[in-house]
C-alpha positions in Angstrom: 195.4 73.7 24.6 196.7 76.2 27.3 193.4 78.2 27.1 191.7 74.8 27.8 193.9 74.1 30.5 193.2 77.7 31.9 189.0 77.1 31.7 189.6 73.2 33.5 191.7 74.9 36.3 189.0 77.8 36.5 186.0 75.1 37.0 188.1 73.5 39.2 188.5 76.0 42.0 185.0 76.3 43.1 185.3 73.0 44.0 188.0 72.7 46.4 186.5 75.6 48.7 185.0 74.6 52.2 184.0 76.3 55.1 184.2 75.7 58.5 182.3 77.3 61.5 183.2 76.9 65.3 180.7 78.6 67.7 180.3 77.7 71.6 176.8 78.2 73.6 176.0 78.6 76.9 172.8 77.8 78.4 171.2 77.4 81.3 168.0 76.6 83.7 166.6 77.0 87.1 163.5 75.7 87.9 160.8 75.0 90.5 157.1 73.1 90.8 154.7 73.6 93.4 151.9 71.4 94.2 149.0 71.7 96.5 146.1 69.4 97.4 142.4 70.9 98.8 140.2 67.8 100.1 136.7 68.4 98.7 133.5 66.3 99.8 133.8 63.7 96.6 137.5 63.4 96.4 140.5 66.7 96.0 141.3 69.2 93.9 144.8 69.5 92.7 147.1 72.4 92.1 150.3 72.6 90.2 152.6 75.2 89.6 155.5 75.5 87.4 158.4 78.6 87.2 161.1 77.8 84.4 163.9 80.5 84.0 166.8 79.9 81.1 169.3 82.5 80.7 171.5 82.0 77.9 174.2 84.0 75.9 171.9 86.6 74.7 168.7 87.1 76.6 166.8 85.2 80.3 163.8 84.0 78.4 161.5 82.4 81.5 157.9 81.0 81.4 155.4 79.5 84.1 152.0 77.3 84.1 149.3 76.4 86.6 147.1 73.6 86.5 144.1 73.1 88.2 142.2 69.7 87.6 140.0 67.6 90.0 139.7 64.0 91.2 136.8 62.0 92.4 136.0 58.2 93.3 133.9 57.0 90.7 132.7 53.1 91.4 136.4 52.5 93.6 138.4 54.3 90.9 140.0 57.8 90.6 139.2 59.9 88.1 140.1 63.3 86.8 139.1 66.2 84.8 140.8 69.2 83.7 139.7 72.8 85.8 142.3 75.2 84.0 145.3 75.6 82.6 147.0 78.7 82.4 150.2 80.1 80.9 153.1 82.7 80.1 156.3 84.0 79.6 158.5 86.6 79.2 160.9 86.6 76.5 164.0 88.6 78.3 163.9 89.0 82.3 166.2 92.3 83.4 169.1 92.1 85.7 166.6 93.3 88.4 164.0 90.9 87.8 166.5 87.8 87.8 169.7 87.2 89.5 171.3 83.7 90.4 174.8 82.4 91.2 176.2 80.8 87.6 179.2 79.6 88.9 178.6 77.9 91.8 175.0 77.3 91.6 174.1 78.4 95.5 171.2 80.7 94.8 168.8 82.2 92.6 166.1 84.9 92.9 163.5 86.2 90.9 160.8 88.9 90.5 158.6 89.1 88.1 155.4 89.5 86.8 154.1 87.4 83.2 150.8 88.4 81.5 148.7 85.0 81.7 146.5 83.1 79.5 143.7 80.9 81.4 141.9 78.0 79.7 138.8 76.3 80.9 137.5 73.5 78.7 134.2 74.9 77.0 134.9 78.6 78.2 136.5 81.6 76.2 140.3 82.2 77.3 140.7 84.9 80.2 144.2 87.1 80.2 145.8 88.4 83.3 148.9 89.2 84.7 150.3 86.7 87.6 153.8 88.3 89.4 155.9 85.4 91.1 158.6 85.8 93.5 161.0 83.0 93.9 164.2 82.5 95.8 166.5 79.0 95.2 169.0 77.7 97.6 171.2 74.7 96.0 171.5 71.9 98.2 174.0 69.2 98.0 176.8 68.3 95.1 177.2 69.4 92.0 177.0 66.7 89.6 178.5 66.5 86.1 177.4 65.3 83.0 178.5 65.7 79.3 179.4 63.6 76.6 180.3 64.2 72.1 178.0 63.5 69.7 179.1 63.7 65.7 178.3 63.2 62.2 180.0 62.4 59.1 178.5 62.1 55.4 180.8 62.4 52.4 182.0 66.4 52.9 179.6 66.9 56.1 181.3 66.6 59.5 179.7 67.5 62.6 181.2 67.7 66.1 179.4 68.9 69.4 181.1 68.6 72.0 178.4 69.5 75.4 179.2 69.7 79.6 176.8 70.4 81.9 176.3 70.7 85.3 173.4 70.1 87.7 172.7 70.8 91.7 169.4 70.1 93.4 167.9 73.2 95.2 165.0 74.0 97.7 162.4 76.9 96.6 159.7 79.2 98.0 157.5 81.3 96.2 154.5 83.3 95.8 151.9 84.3 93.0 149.9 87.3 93.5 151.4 87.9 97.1 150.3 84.1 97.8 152.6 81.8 99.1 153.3 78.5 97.2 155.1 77.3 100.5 158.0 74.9 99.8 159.0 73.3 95.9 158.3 70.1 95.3 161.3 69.7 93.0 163.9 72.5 92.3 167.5 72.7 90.2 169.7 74.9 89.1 171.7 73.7 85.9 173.9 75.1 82.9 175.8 73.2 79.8 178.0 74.6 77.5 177.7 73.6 73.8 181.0 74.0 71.4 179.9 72.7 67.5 182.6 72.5 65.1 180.9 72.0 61.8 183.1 71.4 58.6 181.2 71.4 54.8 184.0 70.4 52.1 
């Protein structure tokens, strides 16, 4: 009887072992679009760019776009067809290539240059390299958002916990030594992430 006793105790363990992880994440983004209209004889062409950088704990991935379509009256209505779209990134600017103010998001600057992938519909893909300069100014408040989301299942509990803040910002840029002139829309933004995740 006592070695049986020994055997249910020893199956029994296993079973009363949980783990428990508690990790926080910080994250952020500063961002700009660009967009410029050419009149043409049938109608405009349109021109869009995009500049996305998000440093986080370990590495400043950033990525941009262009997109090029056109627009014409057709029997009173607008329609549009795709020129290009382009794209690329970098996976990890340096300190040189990408500096902003975290804590008080007043500014941001960056200088870099992203090897590019152009599509045209019906046309092979072209590669090239595109360098953008871009400097942010915040503008107005900083607002503040965040908020807890969980999750619970028998032994499963999950907990996030998430604040971010958000301010508005004015941009100019250039691609190629070409200005952009003025963003159309421009942030700078960060949010903080702490999970507390619990597996009985």
């Amino acid at each position: 009887m006592a070695t049986a006793g020994i055997m249910a105790g020893g199956m029994a363990g296993p079973a009363l072992a949980s783990t428990q992880s508690h990790e926080r994440y910080a994250s952020a983004a500063v961002t700009a679009d660009w967009r410029s209209r050419v009149r043409l004889p049938s109608g405009f062409e349109l021109t869009t760019w995009f500049v996305g950088v998000f440093p986080s704990s370990g590495r400043t991935y950033s990525q941009l776009y262009k997109q090029v379509i056109k627009c014409q009256k057709v029997n009173g209505r607008e329609r549009c067809r795709l020129v290009s779209f382009s794209f690329g990134f970098t996976r990890s600017l340096s300190a040189t290539q990408f500096t902003w103010d975290r804590k008080h998001l007043q500014s941001a600057h960056l200088a870099a240059t992203y090897k590019v992938r152009t599509f045209r519909p019906k046309k092979p893909a072209q590669t090239s390299k595109v360098t953008i300069v871009a400097a942010w100014t915040g503008t107005g408040k900083i607002t503040h958002s965040g908020g807890v989301s969980t999750f619970h299942s028998k032994c499963i509990h999950y907990h996030n916990t998430f604040r971010g803040r958000n301010r508005k910002a004015t941009a100019t840029g250039s691609a190629n030594g070409t200005s952009l002139g003025t963003a159309r829309g421009a942030a700078l933004s960060t949010q903080v992430n702490v999970i507390l995740d619990h597996t009985c």
